[in-house]
C-alpha positions in Angstrom: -1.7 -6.8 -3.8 -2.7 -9.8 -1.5 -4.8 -9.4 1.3 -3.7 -11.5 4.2 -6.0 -12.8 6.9 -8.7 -10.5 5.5 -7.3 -7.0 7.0 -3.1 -7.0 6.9 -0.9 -6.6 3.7 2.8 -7.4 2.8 4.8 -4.2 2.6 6.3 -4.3 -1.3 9.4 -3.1 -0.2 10.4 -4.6 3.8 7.9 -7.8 3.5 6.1 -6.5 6.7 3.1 -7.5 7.5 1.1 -4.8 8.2 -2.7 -3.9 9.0 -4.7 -2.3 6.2 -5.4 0.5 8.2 -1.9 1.8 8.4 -1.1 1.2 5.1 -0.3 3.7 2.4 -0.5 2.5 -1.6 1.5 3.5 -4.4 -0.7 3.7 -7.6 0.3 5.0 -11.1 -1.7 7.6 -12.1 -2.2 6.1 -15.9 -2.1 2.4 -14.8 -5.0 1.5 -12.0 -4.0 -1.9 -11.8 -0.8 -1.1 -10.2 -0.8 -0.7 -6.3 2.7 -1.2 -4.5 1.3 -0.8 -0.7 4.2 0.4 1.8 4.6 0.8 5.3 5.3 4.1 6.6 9.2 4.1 7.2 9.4 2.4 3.5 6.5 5.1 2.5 9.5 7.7 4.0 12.7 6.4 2.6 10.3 6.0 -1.0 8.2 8.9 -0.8 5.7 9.7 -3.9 7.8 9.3 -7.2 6.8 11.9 -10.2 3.6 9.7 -12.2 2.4 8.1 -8.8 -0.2 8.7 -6.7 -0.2 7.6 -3.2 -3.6 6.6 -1.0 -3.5 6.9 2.3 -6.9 5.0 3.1 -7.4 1.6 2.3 -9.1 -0.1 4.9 -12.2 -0.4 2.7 -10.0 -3.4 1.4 -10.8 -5.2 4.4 -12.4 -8.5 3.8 -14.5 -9.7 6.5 
């Protein structure tokens, strides 16, 4: 996952650029390494797949 500008994020899905407040990450629960963030009409049309965990707060992701 690459941090743009120090507070947005690609969506994985729509290449949207979106703020790291309103982004939601798709993690796998046995892999940590693996974050897919989404926006929140991709984070709708994906939803939470069975083995993924999704995290809702990442803003303390911001770099300053």
């Amino acid at each position: 996952m690459n941090i743009v500008d120090g507070d947005k994020v690609e969506c994985s899905r729509c290449d949207e650029l979106i703020s790291l407040d309103d982004a939601n990450v798709l993690g796998k629960a046995n892999n940590r390494s693996y974050a897919k963030p989404l926006c929140d009409e991709c984070l709708q049309n994906v939803g939470v797949p069975e083995g993924y965990e999704l995290e809702r707060d990442v803003s303390y992701l911001k770099q300053t």
